[in-house]
C-alpha positions in Angstrom: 0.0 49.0 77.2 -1.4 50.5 80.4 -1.6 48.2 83.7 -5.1 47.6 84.6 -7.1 47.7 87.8 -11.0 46.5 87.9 -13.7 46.7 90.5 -14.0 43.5 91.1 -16.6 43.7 94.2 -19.4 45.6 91.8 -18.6 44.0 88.2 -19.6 40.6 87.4 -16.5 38.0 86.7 -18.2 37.3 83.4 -17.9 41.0 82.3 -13.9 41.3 83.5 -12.9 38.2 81.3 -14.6 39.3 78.3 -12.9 42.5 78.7 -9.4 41.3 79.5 -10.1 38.8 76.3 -10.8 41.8 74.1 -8.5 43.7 75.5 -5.9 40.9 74.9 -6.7 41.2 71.3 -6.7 45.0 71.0 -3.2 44.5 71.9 -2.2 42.2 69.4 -1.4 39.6 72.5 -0.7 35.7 71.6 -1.0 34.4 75.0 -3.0 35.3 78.4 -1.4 34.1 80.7 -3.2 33.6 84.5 -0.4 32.7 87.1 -1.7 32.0 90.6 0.8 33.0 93.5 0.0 32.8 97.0 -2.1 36.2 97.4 -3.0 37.0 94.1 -3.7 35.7 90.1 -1.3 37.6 88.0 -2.7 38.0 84.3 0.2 38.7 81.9 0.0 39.1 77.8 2.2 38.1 75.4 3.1 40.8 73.2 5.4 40.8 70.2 6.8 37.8 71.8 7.3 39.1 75.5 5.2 38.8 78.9 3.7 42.2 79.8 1.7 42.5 83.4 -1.8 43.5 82.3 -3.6 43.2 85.8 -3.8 41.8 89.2 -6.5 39.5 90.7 -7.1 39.5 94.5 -7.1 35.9 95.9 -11.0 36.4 96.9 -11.7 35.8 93.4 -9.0 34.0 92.0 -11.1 30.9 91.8 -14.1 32.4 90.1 -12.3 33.8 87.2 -10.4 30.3 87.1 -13.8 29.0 86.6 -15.3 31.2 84.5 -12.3 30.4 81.7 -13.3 26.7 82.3 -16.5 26.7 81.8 -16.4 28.8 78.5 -14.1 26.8 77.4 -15.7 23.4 77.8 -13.1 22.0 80.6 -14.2 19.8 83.9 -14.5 22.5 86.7 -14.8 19.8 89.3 -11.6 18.5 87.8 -8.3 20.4 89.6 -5.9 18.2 89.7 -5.4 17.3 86.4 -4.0 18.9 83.7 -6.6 20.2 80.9 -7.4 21.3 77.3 -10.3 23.4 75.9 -11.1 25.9 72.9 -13.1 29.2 73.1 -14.9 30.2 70.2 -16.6 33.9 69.8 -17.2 36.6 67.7 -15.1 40.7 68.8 -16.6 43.4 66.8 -18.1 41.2 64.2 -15.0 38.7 63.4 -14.7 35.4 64.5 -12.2 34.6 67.4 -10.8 31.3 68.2 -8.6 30.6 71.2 -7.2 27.4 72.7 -6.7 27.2 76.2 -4.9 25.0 78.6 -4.6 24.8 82.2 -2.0 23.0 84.2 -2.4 22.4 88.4 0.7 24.0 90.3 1.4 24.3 93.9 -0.7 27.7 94.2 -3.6 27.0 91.9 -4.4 26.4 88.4 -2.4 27.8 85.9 -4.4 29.2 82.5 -3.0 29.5 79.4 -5.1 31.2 76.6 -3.5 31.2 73.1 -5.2 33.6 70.9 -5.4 32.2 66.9 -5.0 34.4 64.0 -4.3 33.0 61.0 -4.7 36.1 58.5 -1.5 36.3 57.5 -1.3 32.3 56.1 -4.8 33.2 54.2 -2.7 35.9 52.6 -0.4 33.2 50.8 3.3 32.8 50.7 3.5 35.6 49.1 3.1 38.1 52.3 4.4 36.3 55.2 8.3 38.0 54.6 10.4 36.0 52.7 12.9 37.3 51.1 12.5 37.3 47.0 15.5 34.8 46.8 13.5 32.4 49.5 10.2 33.0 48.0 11.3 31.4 44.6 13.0 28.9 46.6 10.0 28.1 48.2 7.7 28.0 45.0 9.9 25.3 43.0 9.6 23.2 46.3 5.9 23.3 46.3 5.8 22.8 42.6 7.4 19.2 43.1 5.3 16.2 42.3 6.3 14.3 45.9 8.9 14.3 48.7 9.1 16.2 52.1 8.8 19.4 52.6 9.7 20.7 56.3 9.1 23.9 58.1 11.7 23.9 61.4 12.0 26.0 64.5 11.2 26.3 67.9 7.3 26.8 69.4 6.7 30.1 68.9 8.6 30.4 65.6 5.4 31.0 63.2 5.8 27.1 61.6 2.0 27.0 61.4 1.5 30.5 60.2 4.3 29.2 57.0 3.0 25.7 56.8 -1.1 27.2 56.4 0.1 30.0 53.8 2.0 26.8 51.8 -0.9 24.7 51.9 -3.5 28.1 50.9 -1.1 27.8 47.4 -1.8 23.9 47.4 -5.5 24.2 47.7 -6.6 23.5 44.4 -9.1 21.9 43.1 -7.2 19.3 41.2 -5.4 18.0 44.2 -6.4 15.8 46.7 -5.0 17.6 49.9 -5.4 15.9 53.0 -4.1 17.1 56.9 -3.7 15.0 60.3 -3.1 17.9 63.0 -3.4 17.9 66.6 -5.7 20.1 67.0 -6.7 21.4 63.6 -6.3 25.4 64.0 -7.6 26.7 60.5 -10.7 25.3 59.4 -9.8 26.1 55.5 -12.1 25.2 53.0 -11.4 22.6 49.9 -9.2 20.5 52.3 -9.4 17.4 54.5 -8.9 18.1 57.5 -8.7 14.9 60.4 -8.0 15.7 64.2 -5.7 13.5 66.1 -7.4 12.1 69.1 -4.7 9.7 70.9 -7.3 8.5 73.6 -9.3 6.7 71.2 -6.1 5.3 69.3 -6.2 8.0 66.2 -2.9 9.1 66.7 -0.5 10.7 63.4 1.1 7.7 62.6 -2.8 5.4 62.2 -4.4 7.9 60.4 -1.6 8.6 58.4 -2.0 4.8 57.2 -5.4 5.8 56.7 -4.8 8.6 54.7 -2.5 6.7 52.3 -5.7 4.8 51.6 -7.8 7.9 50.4 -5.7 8.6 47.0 -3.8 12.1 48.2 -2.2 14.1 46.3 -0.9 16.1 49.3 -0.4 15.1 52.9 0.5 18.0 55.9 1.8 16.3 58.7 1.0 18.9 61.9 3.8 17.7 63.7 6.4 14.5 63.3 6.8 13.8 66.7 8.2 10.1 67.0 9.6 7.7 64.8 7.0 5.8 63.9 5.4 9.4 62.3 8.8 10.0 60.8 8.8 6.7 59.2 5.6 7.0 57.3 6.0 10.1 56.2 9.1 9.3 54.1 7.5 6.1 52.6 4.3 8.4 51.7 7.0 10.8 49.6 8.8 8.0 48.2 5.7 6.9 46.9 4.5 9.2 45.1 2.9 12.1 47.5 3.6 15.5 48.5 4.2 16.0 52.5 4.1 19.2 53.8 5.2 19.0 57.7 7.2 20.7 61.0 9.4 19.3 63.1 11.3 21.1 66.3 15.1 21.5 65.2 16.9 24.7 65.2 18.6 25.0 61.1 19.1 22.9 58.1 21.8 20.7 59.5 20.2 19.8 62.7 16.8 18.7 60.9 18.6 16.4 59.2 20.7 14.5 61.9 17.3 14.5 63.8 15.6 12.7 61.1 18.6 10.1 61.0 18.1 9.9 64.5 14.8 8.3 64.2 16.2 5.8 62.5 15.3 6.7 59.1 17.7 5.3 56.4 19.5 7.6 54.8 19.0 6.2 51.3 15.2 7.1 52.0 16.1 10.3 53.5 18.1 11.7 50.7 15.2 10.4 48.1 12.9 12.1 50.0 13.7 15.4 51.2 13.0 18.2 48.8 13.5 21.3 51.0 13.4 22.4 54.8 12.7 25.9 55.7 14.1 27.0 59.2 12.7 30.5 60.8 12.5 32.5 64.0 10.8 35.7 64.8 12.5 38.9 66.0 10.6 42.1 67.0 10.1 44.0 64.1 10.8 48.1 64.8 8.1 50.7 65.2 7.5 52.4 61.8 6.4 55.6 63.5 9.3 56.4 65.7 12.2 54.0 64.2 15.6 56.4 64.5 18.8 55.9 63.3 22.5 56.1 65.2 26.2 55.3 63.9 27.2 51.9 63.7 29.6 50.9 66.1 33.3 49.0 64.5 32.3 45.7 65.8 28.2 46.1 64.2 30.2 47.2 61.0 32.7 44.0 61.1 29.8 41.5 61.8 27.7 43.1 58.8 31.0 42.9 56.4 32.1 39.1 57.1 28.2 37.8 57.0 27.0 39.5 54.2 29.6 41.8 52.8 27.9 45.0 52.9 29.5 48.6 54.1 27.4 50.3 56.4 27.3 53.4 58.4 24.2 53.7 60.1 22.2 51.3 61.3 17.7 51.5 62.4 17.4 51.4 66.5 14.5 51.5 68.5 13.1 54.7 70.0 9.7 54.5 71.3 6.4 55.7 71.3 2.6 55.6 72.2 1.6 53.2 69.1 4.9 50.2 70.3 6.3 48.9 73.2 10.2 49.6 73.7 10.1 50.7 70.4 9.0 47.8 69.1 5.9 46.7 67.1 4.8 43.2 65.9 7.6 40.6 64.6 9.1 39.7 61.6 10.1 36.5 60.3 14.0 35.6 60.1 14.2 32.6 57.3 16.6 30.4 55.8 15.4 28.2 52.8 17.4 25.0 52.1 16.5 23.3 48.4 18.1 20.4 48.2 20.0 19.5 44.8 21.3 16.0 43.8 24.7 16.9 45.3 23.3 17.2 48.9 20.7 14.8 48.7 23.8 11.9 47.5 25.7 13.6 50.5 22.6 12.6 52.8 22.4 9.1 50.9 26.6 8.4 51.6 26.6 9.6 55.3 29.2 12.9 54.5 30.3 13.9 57.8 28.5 17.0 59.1 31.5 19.6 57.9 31.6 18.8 54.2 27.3 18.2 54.3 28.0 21.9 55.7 30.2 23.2 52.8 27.6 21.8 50.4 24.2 23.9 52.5 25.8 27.0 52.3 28.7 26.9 50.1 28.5 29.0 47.0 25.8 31.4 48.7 23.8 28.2 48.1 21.8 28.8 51.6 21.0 32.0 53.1 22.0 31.5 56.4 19.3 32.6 59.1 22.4 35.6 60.4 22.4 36.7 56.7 18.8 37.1 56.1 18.2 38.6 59.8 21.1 41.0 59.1 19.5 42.1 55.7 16.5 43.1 57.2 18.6 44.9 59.7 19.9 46.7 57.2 16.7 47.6 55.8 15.1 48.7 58.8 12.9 46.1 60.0 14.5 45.3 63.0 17.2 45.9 65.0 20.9 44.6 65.1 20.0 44.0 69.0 17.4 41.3 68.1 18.9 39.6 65.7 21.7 38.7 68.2 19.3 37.8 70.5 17.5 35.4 68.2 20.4 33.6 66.4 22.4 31.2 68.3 26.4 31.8 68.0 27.3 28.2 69.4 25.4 26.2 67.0 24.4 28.0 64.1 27.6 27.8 62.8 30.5 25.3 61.9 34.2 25.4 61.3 34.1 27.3 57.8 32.5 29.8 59.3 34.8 30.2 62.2 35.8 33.7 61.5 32.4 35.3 61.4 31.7 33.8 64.6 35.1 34.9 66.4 33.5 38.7 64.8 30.1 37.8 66.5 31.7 36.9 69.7 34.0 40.0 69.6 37.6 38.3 69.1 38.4 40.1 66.2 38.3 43.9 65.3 38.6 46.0 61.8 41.9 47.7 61.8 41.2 51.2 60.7 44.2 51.5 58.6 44.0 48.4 56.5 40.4 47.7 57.2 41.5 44.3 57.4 40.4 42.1 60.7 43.2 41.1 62.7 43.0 38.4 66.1 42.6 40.1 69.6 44.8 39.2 72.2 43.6 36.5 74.2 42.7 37.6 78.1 45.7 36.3 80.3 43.5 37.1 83.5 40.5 37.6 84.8 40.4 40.6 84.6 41.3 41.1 80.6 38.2 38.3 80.4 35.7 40.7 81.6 37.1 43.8 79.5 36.5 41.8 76.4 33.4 40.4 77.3 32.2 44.2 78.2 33.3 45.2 75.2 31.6 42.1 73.3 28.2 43.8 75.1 28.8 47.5 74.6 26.5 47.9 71.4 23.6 46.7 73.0 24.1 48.8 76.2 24.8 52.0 74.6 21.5 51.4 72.1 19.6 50.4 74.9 20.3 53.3 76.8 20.1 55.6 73.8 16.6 54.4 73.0 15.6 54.8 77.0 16.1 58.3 76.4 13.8 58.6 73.7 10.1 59.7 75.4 8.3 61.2 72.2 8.4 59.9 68.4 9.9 63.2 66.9 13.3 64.3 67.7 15.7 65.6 65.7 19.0 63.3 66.9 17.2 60.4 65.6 17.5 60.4 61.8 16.3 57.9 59.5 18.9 56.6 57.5 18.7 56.8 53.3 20.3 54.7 51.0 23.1 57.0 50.3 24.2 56.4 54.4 23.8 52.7 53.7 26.2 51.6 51.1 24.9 48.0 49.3 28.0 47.1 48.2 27.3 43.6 48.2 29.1 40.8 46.5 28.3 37.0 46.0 25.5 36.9 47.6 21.7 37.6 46.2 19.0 38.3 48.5 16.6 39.6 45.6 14.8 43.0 45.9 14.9 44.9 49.0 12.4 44.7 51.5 10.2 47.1 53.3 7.3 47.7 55.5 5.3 47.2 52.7 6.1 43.7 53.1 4.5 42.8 56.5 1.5 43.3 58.2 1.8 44.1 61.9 1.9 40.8 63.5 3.7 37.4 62.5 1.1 34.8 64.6 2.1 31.7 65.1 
């Protein structure tokens, strides 16, 4: 994306913001951002999950275009010092455009948030938002079940409402009563019910949700359970015969379910209820076009090995070209789908401690872990080993069975070459022996990093795309289904 100047003495405001708005769009953005500093508005978009500098704004007409946003999009202009919400609806090149905007006072100005709505993907179904075939299945026997909870976790930003809209396109049929309580509603989607939440008048989630139960669902999506009192409900409506469909803000399986007994939820109503919790994150998803291909380095091939038991040789790196940024284009989901069988659900009920509730998640290749599935689709060339790193957190994403793979991640043990067995590395008696390992624990990303910073056109012959015979699946105990390809995912993930 090219930075951008305008001539903003000879073109109307009106003209610039329409442009930047379409231009946001042309470049896949999710967010415009407008930062006031002291001498200037700074607009920013997010792309492919990053903040890219699109264009400056001199401080003579910082307020107008601060306005201008406000006015289109129904907020107070006479109103600074307050925070606000609006929505923009409009029409770019004949397809309907909906944005919701926010804007927040800070010491310099008003800050403006635009986040830019796409739901395409969710109309697609379950189908095409990239799970894994393993997941998918997973996913279709929880949405077959007559009532309980279904939750889709992660943080904001992690593509919960694109997963919850495409679960509740396969629930839209005309036998069932389906019935949402969102805040704001985002999809308009015909053949449901759709209420919005509007605290100031007292319609929050937890009274329409009494309401609700009222109106003879069959299904119930919950945008958000926020506080207890949401929680609560939620899990009587299952036990009692509905379906709810929901989010909540926890990082994997294990976490959603100490946050739910944290809001004092009994556990003999949590284990009833739960039927399945689907935790995801995004990475960037590598450029198609320009994708290359360089060795794997001992410590990528040791990580690989202990999380999902494959030999590889070669792994997909970024390059870069005119069509990505940084040799990156759109995002991919990383998922990991927990159906819950008696065995967990009575480990819920009995308060197991959080090590054996562990062993029962993801013993037995039960649970593909989020590393696992983000490492197959390294392997497979939707994005890079890099990201995924990035993306999954080492400290708690993992527990005490799985202490070996996370000394591997961490770089405290290496493959012996001989024995191809791992073996401990010495522990750093000094400062100094500290920072060697810990430059060593970095060295793959630097080297690919600066290997891909090298790249400045798409074709080249150094950077070869790797074919199945380089990558050995050699893979044991664990099913991940068919493999995956671009095939399966459009260019953007929104969420």
């Amino acid at each position: 994306m090219v930075f951008k100047e305008y001539d903003y003495d000879n073109k109307p405001i009106v003209e610039i913001v329409n442009e930047m708005m379409a231009d946001a769009v042309k470049n896949r953005a999710s967010d415009i951002h407008f930062d006031p500093t002291p001498d200037k508005l700074k607009v920013r978009f997010r792309i492919d999950g990053d903040l890219v500098d699109y264009a400056y704004v001199p401080n003579a007409f910082k307020k107008n275009m601060t306005t201008r946003i406000k006015i289109i999009s129904g907020m107070n202009i006479t109103e600074s010092r307050l925070p606000q919400d609006g929505a923009i609806k409009t029409e770019l090149e004949g397809k309907p455009l909906d944005m919701r905007v926010s804007a927040l006072p800070i010491v310099d100005g008003e800050k403006v948030v635009i986040r830019i709505l796409d739901y395409s993907t969710s109309l697609q179904g379950i189908d095409n938002i990239g799970f894994s075939d393993v997941n998918l299945e997973k996913v279709k026997r929880m949405l077959e079940v007559p009532n309980g909870i279904i939750l889709t976790t992660g943080a904001t930003g992690s593509g919960k409402s694109t997963t919850t809209y495409a679960m509740l396109q396969r629930l839209n049929t005309p036998e069932l009563n389906v019935i949402t309580v969102e805040d704001p509603v985002e999809m308009k989607i015909e053949g449901l019910n759709q209420v919005q939440v509007m605290a100031e008048i007292g319609l929050t989630f937890a009274a329409a949700l009494r309401s609700i139960l009222r109106q003879d669902p069959d299904v119930i999506m919950i945008g958000e359970i926020r506080d207890n009192e949401t929680a609560r409900i939620a899990v009587r409506s299952a036990i009692t015969g509905h379906l709810v469909v929901s989010t909540i803000h926890t990082n994997n399986t294990l976490n959603t379910i100490e946050r739910l007994t944290d809001m004092d939820i009994e556990r003999y109503l949590l284990g009833t209820a739960l039927v399945g919790m689907i935790s995801q994150r995004l990475a960037k998803k590598l450029c198609p076009k320009c994708r290359g291909s360089r060795p794997a380095t001992e410590y990528e091939k040791l990580v690989i090995k202990k999380a999902i038991n494959l030999d590889i040789d070669n792994l997909y790196m970024p390059v870069g070209c005119d069509d990505c940024i940084g040799g990156y284009r759109g995002r991919v989901p990383i998922h990991e789908v927990c159906e819950l069988d008696q065995e967990i659900k009575d480990a819920i009920t009995n308060s197991t401690p959080k090590e054996k509730l562990r062993s029962l998640v993801y013993g037995n290749n039960k649970t593909i872990s989020l590393l696992q599935d983000g490492l197959k689709k390294v392997v497979n060339g939707l994005t890079s080993f890099e990201e995924i790193l990035r993306v999954i957190d080492i400290e708690t994403d993992f527990g005490e069975g799985d202490e070996e793979l996370r000394m591997a991640l961490l770089g405290k043990i290496k493959a012996d070459k001989d024995t191809e067995e791992a073996e401990e590395v010495e522990e750093p008696t000094n400062v100094e022996n500290e920072a060697a390992v810990q430059v060593e624990i970095a060295q793959p990303k630097t080297n690919t990093a600066k290997a891909a910073s090298t790249k400045s056109e798409p074709i080249n012959p150094q950077y070869e795309i790797p074919t199945e015979d380089k990558l050995s699946f050699n893979q044991e105990g664990i099913d991940f289904g068919e493999e995956m390809s671009y095939d399966d995912f459009d260019d953007d993930y929104d969420y």
